[in-house]
Biotite code that builds the C-alpha atoms (Angstrom):
import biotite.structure as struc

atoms = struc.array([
    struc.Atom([-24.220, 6.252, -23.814], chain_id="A", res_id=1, res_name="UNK", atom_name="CA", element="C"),
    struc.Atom([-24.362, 6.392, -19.977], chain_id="A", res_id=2, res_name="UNK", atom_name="CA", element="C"),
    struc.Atom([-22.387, 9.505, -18.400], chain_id="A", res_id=3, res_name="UNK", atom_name="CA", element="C"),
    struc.Atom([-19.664, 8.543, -15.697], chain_id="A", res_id=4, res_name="UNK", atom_name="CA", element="C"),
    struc.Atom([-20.962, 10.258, -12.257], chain_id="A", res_id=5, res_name="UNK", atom_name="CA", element="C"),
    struc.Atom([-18.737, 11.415, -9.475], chain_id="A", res_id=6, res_name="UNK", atom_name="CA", element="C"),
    struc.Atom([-19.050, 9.971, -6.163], chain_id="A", res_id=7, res_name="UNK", atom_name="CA", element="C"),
    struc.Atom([-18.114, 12.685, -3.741], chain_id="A", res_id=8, res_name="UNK", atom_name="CA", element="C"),
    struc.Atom([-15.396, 12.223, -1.493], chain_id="A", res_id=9, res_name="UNK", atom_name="CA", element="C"),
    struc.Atom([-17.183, 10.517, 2.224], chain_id="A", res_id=10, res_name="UNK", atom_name="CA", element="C"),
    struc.Atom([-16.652, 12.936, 5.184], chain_id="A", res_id=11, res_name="UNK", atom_name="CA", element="C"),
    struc.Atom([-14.684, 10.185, 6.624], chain_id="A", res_id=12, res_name="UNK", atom_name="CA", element="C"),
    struc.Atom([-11.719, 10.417, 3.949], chain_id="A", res_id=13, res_name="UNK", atom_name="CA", element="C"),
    struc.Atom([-8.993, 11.880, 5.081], chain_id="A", res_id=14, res_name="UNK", atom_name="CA", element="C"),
    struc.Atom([-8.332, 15.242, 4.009], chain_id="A", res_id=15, res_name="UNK", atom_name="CA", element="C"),
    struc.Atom([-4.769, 15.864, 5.418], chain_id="A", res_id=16, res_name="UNK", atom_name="CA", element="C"),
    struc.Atom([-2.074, 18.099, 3.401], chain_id="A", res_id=17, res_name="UNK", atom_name="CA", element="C"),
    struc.Atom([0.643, 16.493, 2.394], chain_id="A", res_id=18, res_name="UNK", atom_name="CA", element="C"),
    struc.Atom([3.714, 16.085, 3.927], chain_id="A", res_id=19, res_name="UNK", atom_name="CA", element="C"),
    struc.Atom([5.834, 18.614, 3.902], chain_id="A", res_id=20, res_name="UNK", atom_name="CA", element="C"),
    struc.Atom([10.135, 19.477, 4.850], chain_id="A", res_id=21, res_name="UNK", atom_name="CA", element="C"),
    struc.Atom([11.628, 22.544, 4.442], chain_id="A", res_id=22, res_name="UNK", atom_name="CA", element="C"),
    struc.Atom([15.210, 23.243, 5.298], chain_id="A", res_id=23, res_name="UNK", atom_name="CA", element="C"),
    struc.Atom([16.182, 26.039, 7.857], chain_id="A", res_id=24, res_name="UNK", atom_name="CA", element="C"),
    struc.Atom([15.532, 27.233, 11.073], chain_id="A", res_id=25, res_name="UNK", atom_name="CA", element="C"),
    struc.Atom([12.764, 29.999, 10.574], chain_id="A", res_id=26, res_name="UNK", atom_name="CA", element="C"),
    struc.Atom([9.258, 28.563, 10.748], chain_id="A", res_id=27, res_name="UNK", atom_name="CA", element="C"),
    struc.Atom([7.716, 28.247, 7.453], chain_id="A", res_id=28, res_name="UNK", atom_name="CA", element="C"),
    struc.Atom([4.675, 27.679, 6.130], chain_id="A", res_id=29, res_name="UNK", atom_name="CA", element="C"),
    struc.Atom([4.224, 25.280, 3.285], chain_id="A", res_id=30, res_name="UNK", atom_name="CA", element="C"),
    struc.Atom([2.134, 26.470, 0.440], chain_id="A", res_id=31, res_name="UNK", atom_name="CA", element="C"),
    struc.Atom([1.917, 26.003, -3.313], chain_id="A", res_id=32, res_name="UNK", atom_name="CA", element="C"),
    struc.Atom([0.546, 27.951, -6.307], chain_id="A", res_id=33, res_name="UNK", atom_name="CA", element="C"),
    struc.Atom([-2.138, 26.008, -8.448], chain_id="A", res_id=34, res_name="UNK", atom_name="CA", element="C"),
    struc.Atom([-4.211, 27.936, -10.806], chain_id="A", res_id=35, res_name="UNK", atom_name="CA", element="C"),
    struc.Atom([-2.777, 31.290, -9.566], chain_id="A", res_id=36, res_name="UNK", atom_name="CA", element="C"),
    struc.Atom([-4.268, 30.682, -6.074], chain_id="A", res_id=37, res_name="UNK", atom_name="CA", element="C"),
    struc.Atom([-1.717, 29.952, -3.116], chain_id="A", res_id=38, res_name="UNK", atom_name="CA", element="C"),
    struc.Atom([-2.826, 26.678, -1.484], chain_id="A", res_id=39, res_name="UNK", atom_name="CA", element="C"),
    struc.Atom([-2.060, 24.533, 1.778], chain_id="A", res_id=40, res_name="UNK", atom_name="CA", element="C"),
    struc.Atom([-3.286, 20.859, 1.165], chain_id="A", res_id=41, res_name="UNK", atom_name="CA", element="C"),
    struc.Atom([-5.287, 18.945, -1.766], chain_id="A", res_id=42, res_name="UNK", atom_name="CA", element="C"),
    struc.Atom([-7.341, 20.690, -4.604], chain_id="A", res_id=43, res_name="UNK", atom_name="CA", element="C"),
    struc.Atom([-10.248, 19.018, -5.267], chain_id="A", res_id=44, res_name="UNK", atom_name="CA", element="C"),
    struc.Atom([-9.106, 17.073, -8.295], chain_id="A", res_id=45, res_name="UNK", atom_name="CA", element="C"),
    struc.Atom([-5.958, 15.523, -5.866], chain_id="A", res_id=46, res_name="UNK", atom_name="CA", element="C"),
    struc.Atom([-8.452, 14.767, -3.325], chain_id="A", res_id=47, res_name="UNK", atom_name="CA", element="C"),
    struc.Atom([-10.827, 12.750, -5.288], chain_id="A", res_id=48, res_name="UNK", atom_name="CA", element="C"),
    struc.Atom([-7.688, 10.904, -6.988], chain_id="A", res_id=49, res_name="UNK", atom_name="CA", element="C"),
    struc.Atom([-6.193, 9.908, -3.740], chain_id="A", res_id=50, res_name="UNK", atom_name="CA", element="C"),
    struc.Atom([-10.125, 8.695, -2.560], chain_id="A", res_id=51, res_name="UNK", atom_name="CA", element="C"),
    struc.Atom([-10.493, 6.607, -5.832], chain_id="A", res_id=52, res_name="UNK", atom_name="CA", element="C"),
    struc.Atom([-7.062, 4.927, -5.184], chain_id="A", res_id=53, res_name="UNK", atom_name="CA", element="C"),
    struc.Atom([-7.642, 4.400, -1.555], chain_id="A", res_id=54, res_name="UNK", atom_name="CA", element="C"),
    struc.Atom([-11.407, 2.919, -2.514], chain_id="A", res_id=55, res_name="UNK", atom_name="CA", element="C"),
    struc.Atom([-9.876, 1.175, -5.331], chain_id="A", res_id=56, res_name="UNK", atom_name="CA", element="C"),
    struc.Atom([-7.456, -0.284, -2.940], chain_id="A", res_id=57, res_name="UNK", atom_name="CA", element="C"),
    struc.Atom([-9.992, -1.236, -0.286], chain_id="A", res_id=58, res_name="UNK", atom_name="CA", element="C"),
    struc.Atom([-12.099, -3.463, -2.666], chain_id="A", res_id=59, res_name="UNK", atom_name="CA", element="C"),
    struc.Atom([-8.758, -5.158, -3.778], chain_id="A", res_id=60, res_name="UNK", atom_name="CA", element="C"),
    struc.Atom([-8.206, -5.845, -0.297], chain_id="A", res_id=61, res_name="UNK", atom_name="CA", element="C"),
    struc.Atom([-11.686, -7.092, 0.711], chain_id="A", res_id=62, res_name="UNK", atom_name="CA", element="C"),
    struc.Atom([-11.996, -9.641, -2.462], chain_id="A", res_id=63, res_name="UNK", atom_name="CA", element="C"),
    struc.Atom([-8.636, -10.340, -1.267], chain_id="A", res_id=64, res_name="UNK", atom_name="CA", element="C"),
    struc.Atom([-9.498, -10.741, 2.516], chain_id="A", res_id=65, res_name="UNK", atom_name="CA", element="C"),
    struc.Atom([-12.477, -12.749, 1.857], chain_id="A", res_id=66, res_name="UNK", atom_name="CA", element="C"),
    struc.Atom([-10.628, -15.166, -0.662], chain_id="A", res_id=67, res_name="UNK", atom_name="CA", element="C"),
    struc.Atom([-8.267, -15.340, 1.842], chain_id="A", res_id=68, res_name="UNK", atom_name="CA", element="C"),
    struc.Atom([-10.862, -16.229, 4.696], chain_id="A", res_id=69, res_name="UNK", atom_name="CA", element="C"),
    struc.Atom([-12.099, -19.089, 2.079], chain_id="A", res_id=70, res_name="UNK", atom_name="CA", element="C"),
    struc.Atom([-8.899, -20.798, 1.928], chain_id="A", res_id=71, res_name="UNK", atom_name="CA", element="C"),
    struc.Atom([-7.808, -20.830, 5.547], chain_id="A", res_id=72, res_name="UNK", atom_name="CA", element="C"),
    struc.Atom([-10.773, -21.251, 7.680], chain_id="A", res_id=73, res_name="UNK", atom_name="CA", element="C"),
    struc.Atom([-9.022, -21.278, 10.951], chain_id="A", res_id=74, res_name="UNK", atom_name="CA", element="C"),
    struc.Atom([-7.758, -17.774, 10.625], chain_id="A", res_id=75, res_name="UNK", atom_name="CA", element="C"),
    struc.Atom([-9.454, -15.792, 12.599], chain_id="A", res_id=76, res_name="UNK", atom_name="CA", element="C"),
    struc.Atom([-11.035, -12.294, 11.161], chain_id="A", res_id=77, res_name="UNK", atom_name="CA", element="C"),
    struc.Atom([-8.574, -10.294, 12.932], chain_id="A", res_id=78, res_name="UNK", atom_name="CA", element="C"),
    struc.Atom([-5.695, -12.016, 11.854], chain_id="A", res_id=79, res_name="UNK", atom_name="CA", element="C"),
    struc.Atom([-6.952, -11.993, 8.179], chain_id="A", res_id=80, res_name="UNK", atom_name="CA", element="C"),
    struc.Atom([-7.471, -8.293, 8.975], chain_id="A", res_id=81, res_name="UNK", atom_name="CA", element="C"),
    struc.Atom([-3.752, -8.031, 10.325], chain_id="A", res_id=82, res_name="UNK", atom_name="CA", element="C"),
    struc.Atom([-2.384, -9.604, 7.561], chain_id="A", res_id=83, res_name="UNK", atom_name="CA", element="C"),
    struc.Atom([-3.599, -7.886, 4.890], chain_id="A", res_id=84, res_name="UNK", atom_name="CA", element="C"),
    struc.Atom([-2.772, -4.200, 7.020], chain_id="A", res_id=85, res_name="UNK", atom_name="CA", element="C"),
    struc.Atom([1.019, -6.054, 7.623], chain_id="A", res_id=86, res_name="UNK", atom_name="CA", element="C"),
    struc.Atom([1.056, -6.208, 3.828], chain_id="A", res_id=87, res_name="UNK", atom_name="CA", element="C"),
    struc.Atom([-0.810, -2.858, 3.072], chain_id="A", res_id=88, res_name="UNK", atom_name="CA", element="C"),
    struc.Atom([1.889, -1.098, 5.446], chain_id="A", res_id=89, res_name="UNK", atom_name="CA", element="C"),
    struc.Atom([5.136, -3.069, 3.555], chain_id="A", res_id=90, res_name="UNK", atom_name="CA", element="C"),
    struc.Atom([4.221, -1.860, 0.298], chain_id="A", res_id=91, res_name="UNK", atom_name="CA", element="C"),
    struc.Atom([3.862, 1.663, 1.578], chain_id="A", res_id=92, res_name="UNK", atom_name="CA", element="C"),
    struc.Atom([6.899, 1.320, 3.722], chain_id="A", res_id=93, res_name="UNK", atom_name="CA", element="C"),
    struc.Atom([9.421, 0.259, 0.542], chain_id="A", res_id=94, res_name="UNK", atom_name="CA", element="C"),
    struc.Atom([7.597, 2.693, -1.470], chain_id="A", res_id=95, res_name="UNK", atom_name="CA", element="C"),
    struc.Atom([5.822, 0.966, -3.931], chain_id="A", res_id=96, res_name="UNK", atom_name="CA", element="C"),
    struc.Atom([2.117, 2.774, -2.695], chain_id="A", res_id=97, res_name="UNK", atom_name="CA", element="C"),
    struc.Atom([1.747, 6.350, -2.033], chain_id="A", res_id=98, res_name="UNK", atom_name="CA", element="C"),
    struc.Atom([-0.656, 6.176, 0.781], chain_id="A", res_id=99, res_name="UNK", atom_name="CA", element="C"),
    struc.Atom([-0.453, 7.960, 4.359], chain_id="A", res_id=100, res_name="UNK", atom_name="CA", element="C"),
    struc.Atom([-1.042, 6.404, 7.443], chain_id="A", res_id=101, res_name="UNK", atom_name="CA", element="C"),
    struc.Atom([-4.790, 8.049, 7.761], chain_id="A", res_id=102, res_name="UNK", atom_name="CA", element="C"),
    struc.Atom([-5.412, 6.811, 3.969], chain_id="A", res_id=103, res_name="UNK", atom_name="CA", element="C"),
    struc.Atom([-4.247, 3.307, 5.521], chain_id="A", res_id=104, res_name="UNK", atom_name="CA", element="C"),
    struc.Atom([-6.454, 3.051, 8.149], chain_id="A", res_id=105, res_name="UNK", atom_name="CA", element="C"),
    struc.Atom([-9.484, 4.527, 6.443], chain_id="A", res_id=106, res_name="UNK", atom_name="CA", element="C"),
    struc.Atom([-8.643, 1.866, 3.989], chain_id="A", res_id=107, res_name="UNK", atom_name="CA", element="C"),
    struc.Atom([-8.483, -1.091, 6.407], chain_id="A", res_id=108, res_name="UNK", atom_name="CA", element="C"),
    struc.Atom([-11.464, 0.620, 8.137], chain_id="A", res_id=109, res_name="UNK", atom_name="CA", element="C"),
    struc.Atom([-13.489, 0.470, 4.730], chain_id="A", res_id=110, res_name="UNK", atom_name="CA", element="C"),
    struc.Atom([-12.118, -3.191, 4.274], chain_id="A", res_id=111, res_name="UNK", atom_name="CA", element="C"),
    struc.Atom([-13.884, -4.414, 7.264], chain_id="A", res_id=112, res_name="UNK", atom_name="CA", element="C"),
    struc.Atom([-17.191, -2.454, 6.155], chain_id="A", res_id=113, res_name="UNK", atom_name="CA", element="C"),
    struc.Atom([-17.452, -4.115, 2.819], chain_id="A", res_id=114, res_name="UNK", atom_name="CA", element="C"),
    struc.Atom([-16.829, -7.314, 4.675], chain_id="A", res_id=115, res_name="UNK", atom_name="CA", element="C"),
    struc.Atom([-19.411, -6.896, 7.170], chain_id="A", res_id=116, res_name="UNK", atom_name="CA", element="C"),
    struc.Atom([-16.985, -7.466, 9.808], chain_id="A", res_id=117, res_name="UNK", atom_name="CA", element="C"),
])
């Protein structure tokens, strides 16, 4: 039986904490306790889950891009590109995907590299 390997996260990822709103006037700081430790940002764990998604998503996108590019030959790269990001951003917009706007464009970024455009 072959063991599953990790892929580390690529330098390029992202690695922003989430977002964060605290009522009041005082400046705060936003931190939370995991595993006893007081943290700003991802653990490790969330970080790698939120890569995986985002990777996940980007091959979606580029099977879907390219099938896409099949179908309508006269569209153009970039506005196969912009239609995919104009749908990428509505789904994130009415909350049906949980990606930021640096997870979007790595994702649309990765899109084009698996494309070779």
């Amino acid at each position: 039986m072959q063991e599953d390997t990790v892929q580390p996260v690529p330098d390029d990822f992202p690695r922003e904490p989430p977002a964060v709103s605290l009522a009041g006037s005082q400046p705060k700081v936003a931190v939370r306790s995991v595993d006893g430790k007081h943290r700003v940002g991802l653990t490790d764990d969330e970080l790698l889950e939120r890569y995986d998604a985002c990777e996940d998503l980007a091959q979606q996108l580029a099977s879907y891009c390219a099938r896409k590019a099949s179908e309508h030959p006269s569209w153009t790269r970039d506005l196969n590109l912009a239609r995919a990001r104009d749908g990428l951003s509505r789904k994130v917009t009415s909350g049906l995907w949980d990606v930021s706007t640096s997870e979007q464009s790595w994702v649309m970024a990765r899109v084009q590299m698996l494309l070779g455009w």
